[in-house]
gemmi code that builds the backbone of each chain (N, CA, C; Angstrom):
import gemmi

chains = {
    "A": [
        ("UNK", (0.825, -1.197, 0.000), (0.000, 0.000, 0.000), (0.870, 1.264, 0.000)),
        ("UNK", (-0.036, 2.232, -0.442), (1.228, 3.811, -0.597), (1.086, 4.103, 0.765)),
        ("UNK", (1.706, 4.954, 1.319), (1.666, 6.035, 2.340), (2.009, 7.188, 2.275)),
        ("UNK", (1.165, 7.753, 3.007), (1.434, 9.310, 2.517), (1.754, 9.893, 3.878)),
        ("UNK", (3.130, 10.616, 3.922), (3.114, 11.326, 5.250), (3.395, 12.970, 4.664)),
        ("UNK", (2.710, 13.400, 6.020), (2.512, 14.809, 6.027), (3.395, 15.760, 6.732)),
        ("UNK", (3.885, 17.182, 6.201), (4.691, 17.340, 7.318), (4.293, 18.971, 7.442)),
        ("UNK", (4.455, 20.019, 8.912), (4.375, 19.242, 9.352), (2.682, 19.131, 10.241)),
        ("UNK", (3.080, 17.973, 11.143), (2.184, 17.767, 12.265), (1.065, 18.991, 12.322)),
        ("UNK", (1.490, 19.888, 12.918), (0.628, 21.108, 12.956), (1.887, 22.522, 12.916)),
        ("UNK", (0.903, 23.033, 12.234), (2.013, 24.784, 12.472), (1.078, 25.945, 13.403)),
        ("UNK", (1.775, 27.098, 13.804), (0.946, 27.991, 14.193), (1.571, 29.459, 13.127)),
        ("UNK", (0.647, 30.068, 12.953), (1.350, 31.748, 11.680), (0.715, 32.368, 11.901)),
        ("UNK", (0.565, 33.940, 11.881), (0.107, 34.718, 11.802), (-1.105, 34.764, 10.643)),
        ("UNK", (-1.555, 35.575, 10.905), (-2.427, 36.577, 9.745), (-1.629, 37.119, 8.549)),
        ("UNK", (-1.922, 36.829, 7.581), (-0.949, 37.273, 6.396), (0.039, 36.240, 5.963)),
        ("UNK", (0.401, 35.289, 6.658), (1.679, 34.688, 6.907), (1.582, 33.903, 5.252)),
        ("UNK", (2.557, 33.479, 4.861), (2.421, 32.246, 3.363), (3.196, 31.291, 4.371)),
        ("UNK", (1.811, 29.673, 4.291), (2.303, 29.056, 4.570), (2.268, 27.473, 3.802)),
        ("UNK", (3.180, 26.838, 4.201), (3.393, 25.415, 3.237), (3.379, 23.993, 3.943)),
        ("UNK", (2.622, 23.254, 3.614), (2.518, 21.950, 3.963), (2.549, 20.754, 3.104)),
        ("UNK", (3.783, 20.127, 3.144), (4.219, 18.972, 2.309), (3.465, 17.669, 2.780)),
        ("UNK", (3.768, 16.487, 1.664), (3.094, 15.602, 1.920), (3.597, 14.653, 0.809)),
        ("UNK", (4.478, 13.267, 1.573), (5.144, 12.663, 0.509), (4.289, 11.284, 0.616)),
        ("UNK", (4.465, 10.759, -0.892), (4.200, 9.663, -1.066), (5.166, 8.375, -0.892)),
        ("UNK", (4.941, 7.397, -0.062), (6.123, 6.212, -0.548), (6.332, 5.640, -1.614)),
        ("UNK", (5.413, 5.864, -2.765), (5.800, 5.433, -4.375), (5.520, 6.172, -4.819)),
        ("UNK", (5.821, 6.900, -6.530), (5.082, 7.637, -7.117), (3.404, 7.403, -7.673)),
        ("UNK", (3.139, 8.596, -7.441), (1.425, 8.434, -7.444), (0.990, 9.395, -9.079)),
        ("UNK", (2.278, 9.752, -9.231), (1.955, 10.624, -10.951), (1.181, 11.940, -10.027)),
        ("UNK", (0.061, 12.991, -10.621), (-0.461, 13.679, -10.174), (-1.280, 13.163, -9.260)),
        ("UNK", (-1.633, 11.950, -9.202), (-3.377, 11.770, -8.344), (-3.298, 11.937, -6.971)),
        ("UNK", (-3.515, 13.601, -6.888), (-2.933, 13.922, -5.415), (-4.589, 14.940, -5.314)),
        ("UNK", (-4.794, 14.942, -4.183), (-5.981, 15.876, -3.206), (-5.255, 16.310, -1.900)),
        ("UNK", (-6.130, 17.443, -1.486), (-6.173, 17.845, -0.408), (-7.412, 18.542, 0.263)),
        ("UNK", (-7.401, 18.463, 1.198), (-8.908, 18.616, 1.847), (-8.381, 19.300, 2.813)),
        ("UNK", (-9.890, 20.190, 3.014), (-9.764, 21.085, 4.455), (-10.808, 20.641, 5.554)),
        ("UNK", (-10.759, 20.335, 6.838), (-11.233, 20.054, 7.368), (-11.448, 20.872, 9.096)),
        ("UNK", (-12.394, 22.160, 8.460), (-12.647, 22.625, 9.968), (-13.622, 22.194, 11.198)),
        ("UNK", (-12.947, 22.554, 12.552), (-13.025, 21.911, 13.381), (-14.870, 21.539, 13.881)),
        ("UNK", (-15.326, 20.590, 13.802), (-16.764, 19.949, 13.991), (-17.293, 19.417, 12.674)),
        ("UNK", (-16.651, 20.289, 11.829), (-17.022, 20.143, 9.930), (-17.165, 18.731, 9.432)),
        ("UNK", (-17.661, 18.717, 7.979), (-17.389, 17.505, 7.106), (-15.785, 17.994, 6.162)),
        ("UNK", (-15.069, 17.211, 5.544), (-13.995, 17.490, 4.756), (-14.582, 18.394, 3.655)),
        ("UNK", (-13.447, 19.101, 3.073), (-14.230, 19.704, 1.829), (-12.533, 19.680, 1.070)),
        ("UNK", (-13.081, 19.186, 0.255), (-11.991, 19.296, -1.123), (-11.587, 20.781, -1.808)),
        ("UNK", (-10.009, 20.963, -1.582), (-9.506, 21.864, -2.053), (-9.024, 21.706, -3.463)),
        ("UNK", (-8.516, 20.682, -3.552), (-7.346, 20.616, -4.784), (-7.219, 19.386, -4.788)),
        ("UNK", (-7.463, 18.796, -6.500), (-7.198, 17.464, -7.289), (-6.404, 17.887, -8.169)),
        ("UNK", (-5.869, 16.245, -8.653), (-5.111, 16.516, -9.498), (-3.674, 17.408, -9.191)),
        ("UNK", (-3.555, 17.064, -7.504), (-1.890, 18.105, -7.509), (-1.828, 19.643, -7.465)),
        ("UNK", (-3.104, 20.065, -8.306), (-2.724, 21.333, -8.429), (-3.822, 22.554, -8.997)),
        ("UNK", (-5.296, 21.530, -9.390), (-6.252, 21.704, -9.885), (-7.407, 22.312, -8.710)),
        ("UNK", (-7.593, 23.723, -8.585), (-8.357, 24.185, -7.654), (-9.877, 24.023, -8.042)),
        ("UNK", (-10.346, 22.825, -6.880), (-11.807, 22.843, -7.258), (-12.335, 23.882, -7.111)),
        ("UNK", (-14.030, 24.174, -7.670), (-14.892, 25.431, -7.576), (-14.979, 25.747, -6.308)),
        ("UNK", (-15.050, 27.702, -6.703), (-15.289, 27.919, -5.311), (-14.327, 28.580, -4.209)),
        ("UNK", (-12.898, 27.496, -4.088), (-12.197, 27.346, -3.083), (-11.418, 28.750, -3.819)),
        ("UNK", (-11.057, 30.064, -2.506), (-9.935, 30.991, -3.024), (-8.956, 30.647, -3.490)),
        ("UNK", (-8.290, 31.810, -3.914), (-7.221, 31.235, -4.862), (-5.973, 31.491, -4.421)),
        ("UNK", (-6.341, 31.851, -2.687), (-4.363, 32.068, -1.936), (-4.616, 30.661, -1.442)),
        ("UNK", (-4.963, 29.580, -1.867), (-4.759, 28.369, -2.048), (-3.881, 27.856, -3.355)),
        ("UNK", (-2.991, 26.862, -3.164), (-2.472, 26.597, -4.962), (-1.836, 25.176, -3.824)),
        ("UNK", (-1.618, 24.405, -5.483), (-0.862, 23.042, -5.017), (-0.031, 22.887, -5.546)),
        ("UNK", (1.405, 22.074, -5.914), (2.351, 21.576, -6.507), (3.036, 20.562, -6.470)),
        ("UNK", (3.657, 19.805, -7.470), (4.084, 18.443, -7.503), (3.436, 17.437, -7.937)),
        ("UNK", (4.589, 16.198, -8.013), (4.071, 14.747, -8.742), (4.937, 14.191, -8.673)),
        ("UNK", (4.604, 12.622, -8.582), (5.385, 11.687, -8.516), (4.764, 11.565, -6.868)),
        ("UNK", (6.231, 12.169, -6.411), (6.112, 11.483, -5.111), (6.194, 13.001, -3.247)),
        ("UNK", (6.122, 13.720, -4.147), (6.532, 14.930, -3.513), (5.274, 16.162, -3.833)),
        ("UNK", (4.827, 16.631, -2.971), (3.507, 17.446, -3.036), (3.429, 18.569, -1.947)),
        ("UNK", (3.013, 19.920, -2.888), (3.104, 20.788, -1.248), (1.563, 21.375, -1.698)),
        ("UNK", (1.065, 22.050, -0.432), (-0.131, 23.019, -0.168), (0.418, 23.730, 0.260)),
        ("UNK", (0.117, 25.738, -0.506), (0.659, 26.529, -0.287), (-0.656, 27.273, -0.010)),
        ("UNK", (-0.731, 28.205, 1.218), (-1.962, 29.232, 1.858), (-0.794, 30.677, 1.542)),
        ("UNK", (-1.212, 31.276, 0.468), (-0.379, 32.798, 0.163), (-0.392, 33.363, 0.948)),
        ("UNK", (-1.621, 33.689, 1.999), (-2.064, 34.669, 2.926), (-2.608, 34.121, 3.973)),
        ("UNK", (-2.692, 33.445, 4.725), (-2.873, 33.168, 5.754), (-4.033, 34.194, 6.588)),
        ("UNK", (-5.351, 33.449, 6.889), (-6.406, 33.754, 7.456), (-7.312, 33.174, 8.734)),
        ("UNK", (-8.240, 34.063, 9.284), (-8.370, 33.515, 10.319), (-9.535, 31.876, 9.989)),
        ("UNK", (-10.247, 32.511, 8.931), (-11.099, 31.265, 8.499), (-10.143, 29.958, 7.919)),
        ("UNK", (-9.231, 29.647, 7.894), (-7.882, 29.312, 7.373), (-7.686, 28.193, 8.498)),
        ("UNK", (-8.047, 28.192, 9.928), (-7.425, 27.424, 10.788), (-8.492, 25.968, 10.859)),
        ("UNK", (-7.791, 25.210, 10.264), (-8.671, 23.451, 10.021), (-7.785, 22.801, 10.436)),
        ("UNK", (-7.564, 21.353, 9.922), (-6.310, 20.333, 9.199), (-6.654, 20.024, 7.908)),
        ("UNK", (-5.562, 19.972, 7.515), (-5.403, 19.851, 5.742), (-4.952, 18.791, 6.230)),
        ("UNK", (-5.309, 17.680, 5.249), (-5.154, 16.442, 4.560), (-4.856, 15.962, 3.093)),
        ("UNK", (-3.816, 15.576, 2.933), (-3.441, 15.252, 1.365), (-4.188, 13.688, 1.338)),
        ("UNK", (-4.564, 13.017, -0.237), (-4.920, 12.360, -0.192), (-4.378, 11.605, -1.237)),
        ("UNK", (-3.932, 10.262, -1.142), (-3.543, 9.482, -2.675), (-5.071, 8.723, -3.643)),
        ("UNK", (-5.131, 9.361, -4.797), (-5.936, 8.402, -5.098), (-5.971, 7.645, -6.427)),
        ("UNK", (-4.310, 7.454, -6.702), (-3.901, 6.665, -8.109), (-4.402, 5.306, -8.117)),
        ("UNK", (-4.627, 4.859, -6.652), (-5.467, 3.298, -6.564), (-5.636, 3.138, -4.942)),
        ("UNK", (-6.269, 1.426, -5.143), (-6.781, 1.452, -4.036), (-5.736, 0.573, -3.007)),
        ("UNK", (-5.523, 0.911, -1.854), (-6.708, 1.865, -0.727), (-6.231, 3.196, -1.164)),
        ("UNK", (-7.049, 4.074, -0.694), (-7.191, 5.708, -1.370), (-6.772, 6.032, -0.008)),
        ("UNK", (-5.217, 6.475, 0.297), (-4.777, 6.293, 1.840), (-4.450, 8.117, 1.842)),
        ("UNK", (-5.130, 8.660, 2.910), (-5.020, 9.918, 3.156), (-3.593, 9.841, 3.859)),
        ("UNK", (-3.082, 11.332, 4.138), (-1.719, 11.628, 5.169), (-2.627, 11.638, 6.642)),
        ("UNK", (-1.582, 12.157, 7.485), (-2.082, 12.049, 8.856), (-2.707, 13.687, 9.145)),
        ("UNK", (-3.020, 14.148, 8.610), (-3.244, 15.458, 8.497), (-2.215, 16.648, 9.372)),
        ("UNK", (-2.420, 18.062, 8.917), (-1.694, 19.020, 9.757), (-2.335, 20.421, 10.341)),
        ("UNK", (-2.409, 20.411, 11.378), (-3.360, 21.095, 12.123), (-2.659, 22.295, 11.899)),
        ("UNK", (-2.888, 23.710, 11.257), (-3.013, 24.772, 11.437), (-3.671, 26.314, 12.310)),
        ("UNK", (-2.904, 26.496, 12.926), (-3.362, 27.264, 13.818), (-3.214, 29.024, 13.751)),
        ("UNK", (-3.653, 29.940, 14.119), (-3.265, 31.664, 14.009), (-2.214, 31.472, 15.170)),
        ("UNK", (-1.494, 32.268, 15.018), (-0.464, 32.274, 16.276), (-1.295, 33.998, 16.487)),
    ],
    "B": [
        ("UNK", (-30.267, 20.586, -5.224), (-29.028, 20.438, -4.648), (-28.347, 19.204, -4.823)),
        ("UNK", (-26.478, 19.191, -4.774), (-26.217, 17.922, -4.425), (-26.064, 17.541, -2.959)),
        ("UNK", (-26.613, 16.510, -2.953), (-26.252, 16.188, -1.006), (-26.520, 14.761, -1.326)),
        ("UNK", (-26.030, 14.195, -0.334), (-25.528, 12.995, 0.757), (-25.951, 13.161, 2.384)),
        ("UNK", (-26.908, 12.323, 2.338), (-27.508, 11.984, 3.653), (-27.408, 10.379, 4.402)),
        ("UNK", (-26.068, 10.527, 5.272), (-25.892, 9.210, 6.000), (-27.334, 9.146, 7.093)),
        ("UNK", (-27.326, 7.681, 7.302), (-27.960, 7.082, 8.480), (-27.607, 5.704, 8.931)),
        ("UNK", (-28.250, 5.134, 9.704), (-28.298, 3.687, 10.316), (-27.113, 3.750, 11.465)),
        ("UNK", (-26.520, 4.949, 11.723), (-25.393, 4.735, 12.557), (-26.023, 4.690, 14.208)),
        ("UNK", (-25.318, 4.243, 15.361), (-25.491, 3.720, 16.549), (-24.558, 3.007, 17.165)),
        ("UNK", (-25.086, 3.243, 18.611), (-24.523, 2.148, 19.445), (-24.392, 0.333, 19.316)),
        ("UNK", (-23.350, -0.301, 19.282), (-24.040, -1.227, 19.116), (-22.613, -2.463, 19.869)),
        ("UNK", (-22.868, -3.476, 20.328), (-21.795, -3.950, 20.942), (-20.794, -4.834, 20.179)),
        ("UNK", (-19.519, -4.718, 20.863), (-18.451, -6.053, 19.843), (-19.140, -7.181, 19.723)),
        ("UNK", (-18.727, -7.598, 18.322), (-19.265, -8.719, 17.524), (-20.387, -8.605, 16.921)),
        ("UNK", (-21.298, -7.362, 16.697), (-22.491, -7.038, 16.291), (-22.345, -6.478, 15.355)),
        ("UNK", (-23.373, -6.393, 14.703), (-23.606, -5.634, 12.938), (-24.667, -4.685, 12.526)),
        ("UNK", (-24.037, -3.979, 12.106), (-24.947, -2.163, 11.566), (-25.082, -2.435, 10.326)),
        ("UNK", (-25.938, -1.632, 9.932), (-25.758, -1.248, 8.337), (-26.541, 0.575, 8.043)),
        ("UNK", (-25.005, 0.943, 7.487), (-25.324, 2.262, 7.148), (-26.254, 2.398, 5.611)),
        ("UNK", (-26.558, 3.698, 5.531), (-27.250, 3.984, 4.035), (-27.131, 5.029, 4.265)),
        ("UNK", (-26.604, 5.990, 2.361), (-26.096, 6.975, 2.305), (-27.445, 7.688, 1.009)),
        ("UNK", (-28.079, 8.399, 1.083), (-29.163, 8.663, 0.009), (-28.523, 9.830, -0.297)),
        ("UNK", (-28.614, 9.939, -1.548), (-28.556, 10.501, -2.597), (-29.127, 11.529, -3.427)),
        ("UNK", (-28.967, 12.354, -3.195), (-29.914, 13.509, -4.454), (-29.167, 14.686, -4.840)),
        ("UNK", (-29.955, 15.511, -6.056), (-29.241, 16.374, -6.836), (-28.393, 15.353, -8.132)),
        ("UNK", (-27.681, 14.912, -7.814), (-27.296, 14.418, -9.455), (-27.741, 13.208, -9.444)),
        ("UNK", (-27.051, 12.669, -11.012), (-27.579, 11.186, -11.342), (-26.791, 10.334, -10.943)),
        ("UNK", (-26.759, 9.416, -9.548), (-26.378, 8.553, -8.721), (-25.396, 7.475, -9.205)),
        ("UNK", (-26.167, 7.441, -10.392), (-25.849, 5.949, -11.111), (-24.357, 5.887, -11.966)),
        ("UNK", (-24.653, 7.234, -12.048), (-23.259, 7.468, -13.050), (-22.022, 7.720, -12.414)),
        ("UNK", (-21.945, 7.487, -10.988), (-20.762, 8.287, -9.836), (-20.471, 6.772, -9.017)),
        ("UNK", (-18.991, 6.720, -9.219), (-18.502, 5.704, -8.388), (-18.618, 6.620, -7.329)),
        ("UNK", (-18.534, 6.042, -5.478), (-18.836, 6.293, -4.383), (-17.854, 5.689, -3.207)),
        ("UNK", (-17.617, 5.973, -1.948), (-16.862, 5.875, -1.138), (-17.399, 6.228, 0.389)),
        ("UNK", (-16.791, 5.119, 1.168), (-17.242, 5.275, 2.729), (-15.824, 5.581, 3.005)),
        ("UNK", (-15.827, 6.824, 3.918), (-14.326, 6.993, 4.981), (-14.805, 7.496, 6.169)),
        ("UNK", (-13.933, 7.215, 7.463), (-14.685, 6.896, 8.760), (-13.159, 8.027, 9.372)),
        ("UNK", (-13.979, 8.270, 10.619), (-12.890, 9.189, 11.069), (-12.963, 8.856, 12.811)),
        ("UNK", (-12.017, 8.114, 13.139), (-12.119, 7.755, 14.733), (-12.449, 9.228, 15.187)),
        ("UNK", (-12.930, 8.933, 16.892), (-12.561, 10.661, 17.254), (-11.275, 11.090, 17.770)),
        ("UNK", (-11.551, 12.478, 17.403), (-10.104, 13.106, 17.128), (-8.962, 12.421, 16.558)),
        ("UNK", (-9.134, 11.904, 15.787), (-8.219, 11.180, 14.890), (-8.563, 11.815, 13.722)),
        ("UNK", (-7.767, 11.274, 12.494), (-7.777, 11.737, 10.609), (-8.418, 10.663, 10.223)),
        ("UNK", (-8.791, 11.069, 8.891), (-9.398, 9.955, 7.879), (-9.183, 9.075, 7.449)),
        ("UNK", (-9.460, 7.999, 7.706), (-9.114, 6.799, 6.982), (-10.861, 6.172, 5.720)),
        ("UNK", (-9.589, 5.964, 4.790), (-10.768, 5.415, 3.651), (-11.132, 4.021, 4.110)),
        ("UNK", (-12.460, 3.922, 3.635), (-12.857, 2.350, 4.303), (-13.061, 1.701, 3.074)),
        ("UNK", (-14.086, 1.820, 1.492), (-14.318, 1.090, 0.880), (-14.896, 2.147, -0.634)),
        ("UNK", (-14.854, 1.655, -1.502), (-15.090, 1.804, -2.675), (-16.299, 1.004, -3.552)),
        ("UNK", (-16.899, 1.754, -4.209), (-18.015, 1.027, -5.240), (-17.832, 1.592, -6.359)),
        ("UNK", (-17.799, 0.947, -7.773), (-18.352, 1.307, -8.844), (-19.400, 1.901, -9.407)),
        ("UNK", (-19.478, 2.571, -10.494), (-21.338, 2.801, -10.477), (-22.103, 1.744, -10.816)),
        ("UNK", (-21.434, 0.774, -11.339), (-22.313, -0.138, -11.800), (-22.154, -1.626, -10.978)),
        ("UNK", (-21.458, -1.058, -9.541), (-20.684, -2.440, -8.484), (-20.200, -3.086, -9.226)),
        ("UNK", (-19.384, -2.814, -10.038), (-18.474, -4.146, -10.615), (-16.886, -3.823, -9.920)),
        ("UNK", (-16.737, -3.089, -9.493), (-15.645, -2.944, -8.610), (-15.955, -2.327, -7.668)),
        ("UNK", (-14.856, -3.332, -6.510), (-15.388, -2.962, -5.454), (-13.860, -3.135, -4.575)),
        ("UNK", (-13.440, -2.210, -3.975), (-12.440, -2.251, -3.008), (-12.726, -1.962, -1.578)),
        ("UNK", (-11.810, -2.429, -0.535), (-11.650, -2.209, 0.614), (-10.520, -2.271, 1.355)),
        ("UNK", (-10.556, -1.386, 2.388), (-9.331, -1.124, 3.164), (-8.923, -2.489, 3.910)),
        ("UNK", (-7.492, -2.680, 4.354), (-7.319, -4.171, 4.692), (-8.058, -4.041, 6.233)),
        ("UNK", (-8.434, -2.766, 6.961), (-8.761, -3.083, 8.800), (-10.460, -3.208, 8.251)),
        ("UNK", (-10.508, -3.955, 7.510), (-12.273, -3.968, 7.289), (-12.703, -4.795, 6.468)),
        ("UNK", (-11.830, -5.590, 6.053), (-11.735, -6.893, 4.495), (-12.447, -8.040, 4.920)),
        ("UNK", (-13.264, -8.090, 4.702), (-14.376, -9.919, 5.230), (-15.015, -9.463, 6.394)),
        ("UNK", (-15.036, -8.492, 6.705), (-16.233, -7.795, 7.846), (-17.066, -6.513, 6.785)),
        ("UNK", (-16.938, -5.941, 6.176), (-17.839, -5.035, 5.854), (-18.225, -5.209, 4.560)),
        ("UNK", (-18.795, -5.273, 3.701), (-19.023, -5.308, 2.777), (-20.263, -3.738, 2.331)),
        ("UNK", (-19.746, -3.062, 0.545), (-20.520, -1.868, 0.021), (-21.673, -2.815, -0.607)),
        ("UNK", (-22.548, -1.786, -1.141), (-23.504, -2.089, -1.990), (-23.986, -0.892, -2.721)),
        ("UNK", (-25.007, -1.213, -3.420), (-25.672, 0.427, -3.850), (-26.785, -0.483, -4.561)),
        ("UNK", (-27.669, 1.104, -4.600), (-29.272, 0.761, -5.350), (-29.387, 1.783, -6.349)),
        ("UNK", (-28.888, 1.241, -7.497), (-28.857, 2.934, -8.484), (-30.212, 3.603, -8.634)),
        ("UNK", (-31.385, 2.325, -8.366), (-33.169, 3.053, -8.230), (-33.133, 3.387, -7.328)),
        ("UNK", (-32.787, 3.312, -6.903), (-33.068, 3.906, -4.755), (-32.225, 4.830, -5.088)),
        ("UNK", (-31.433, 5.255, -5.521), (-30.141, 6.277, -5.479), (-29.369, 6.364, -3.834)),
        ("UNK", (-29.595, 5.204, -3.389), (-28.707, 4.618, -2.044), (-27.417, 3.749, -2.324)),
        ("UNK", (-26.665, 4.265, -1.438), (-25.583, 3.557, -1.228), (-25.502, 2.375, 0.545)),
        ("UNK", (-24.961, 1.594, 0.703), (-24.767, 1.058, 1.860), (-23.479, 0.497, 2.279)),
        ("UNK", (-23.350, 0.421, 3.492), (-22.216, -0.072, 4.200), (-23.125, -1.128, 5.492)),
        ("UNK", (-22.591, -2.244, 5.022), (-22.969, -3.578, 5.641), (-21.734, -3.817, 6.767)),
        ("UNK", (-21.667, -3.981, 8.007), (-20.644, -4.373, 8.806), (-21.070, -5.375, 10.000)),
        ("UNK", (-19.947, -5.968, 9.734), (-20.352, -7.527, 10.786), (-19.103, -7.398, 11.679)),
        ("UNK", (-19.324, -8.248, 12.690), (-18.236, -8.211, 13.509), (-17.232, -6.999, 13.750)),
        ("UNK", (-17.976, -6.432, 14.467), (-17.598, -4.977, 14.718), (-16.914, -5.140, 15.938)),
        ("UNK", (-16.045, -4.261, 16.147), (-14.629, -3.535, 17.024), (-14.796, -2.592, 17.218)),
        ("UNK", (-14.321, -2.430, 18.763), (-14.324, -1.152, 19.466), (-13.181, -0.111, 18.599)),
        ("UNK", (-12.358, -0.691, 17.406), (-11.977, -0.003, 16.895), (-12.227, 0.466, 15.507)),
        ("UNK", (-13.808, 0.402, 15.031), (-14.567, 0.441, 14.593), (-15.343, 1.699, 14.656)),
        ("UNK", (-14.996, 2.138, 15.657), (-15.883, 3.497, 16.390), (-15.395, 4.594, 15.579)),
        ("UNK", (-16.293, 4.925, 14.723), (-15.710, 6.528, 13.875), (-17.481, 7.422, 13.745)),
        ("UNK", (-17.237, 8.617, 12.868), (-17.983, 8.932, 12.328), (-18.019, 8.457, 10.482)),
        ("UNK", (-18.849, 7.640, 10.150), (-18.878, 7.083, 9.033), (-19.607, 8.574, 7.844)),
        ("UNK", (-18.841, 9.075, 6.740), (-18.732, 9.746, 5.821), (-19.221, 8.719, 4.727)),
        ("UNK", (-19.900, 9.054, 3.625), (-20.316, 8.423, 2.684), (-19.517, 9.797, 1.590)),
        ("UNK", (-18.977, 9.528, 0.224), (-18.361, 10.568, -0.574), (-18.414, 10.260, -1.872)),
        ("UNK", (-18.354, 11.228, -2.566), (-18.606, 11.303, -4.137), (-17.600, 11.255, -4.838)),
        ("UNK", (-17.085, 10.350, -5.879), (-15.559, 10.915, -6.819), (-16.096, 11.758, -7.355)),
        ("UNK", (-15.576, 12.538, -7.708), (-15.229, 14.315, -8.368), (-15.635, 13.895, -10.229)),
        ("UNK", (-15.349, 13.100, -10.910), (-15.669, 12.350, -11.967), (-16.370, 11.191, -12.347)),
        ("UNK", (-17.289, 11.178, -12.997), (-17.790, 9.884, -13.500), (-16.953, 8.511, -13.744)),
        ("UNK", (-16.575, 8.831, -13.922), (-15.213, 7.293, -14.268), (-13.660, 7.843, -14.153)),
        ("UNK", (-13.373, 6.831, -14.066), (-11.633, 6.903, -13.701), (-10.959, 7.267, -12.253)),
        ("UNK", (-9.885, 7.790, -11.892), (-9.511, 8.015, -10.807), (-9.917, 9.235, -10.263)),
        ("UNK", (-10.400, 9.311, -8.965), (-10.786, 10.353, -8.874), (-10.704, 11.079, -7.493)),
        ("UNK", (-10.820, 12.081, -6.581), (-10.746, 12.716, -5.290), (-12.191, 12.576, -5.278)),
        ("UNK", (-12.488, 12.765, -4.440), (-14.168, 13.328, -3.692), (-14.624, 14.533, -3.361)),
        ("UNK", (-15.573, 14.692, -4.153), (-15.814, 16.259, -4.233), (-16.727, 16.616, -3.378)),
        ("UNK", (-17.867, 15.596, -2.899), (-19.320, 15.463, -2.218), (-19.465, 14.629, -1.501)),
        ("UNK", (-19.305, 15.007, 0.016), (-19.367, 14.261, 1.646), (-20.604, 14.749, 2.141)),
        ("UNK", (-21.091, 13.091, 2.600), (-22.258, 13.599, 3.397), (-21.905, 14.391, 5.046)),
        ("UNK", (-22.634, 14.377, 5.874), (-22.781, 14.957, 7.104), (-22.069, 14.008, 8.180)),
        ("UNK", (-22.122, 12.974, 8.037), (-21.627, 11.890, 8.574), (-22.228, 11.248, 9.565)),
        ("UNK", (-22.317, 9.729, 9.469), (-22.880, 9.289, 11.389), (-22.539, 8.266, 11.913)),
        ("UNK", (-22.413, 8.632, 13.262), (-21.515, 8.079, 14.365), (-22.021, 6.791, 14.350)),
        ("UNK", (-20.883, 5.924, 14.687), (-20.997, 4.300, 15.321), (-20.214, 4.288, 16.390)),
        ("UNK", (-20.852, 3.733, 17.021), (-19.845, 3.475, 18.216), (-20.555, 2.166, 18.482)),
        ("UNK", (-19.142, 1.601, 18.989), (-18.772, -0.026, 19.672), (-18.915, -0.285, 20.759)),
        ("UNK", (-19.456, -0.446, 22.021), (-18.887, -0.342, 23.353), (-19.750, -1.267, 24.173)),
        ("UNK", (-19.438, -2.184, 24.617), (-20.246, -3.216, 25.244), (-20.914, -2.078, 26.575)),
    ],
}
model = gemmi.Model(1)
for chain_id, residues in chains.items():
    chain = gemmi.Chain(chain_id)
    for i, (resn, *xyz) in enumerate(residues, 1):
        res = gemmi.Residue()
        res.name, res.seqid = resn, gemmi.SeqId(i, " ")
        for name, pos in zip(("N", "CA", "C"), xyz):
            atom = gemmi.Atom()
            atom.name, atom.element = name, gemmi.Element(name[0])
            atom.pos, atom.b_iso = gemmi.Position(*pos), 0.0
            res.add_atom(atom)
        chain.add_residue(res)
    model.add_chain(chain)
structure = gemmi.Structure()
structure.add_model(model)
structure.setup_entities()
């Protein structure tokens, strides 16, 4: 099975801040990469397929990058509605194995 | 609208069996492979199982392989999650989810609300 680890764990940033959260695969997965936001009591909501492909909707100081085996989530601006856990997700096959997610916080 | 509405979730004790159902509305059901992922509490997501639109494929995670079995009713526009022999580590909030595309590989674009199981003699 792939695994996907996330790094890191949780961060804390300011308001404004650009911040980045990686997320590697143990094999290459080509693009079939997601990430999800998940605020606190919420259901998940899908940010970005495809690595880098911003679903509808979602702002755009969101962006993704990478393939193969190496993937980041970049927040340009950093906000207070902003504080969830992001979760990357593999889904080139099955099991469709999420990362361990990374808790973001406002400092 | 599109939405996803879980149910059948509950208390229920080790070695016992639930069965969830995920209904469906706003698009055409039939044409969308589908997905259960469960989220212990305060824990992350783990994917549990996969359906085809037409159930001809069907995957599952290995902590759930010969205990749970998917289904779906493309007339009913329901999905289900059948589970037997249940574990206290079993206890999540069960998510029912949409691939983002009709066919091929895909993320999940459309999560229901989710509902709780819990295990606990």
């Amino acid at each position: 099975d792939i695994q996907m680890t996330q790094s890191p764990s949780s961060l804390s940033a300011s308001v404004g801040d650009r911040v980045t959260i990686t997320c590697r695969a143990s094999q290459g997965i080509s693009n079939y990469l997601a990430w999800y936001q998940q605020k606190p009591g919420k259901v998940p909501k899908l940010l970005i397929y495809a690595a880098s492909t911003l679903q509808s909707g979602v702002p755009s100081r969101f962006s993704g990058s990478g393939s193969g085996t190496d993937f980041t989530l970049t927040i340009s601006s950093l906000q207070p509605e902003d504080v969830a856990t992001y979760y990357c997700q593999n889904y080139s096959r099955a099991p469709r194995t999420f990362g361990q997610g990374t808790k973001v916080e406002i400092k | 609208e599109v939405q996803l509405v879980e149910s059948g979730g509950g208390l229920v004790q080790p070695g016992g069996s639930l069965r969830l159902s995920c209904a469906a509305s706003g698009f055409t059901f039939s044409t969308y492979s589908m997905n259960w992922v469960r989220q212990a509490p305060g824990k992350g997501l783990e994917w549990v199982s996969y359906i085809s639109s037409s159930s001809s494929t069907i995957y599952y995670a290995d902590s759930v392989k010969g205990r749970f079995t998917i289904s779906r009713d493309n007339a009913k526009n329901s999905l289900y999650l059948q589970m037997n022999s249940l574990r206290a580590e079993d206890t999540a909030v069960y998510y029912c989810a949409r691939d983002l595309i009709p066919r091929g590989l895909s993320a999940f674009d459309i999560w229901g609300q989710g509902t709780m199981v819990t295990v606990s003699s």
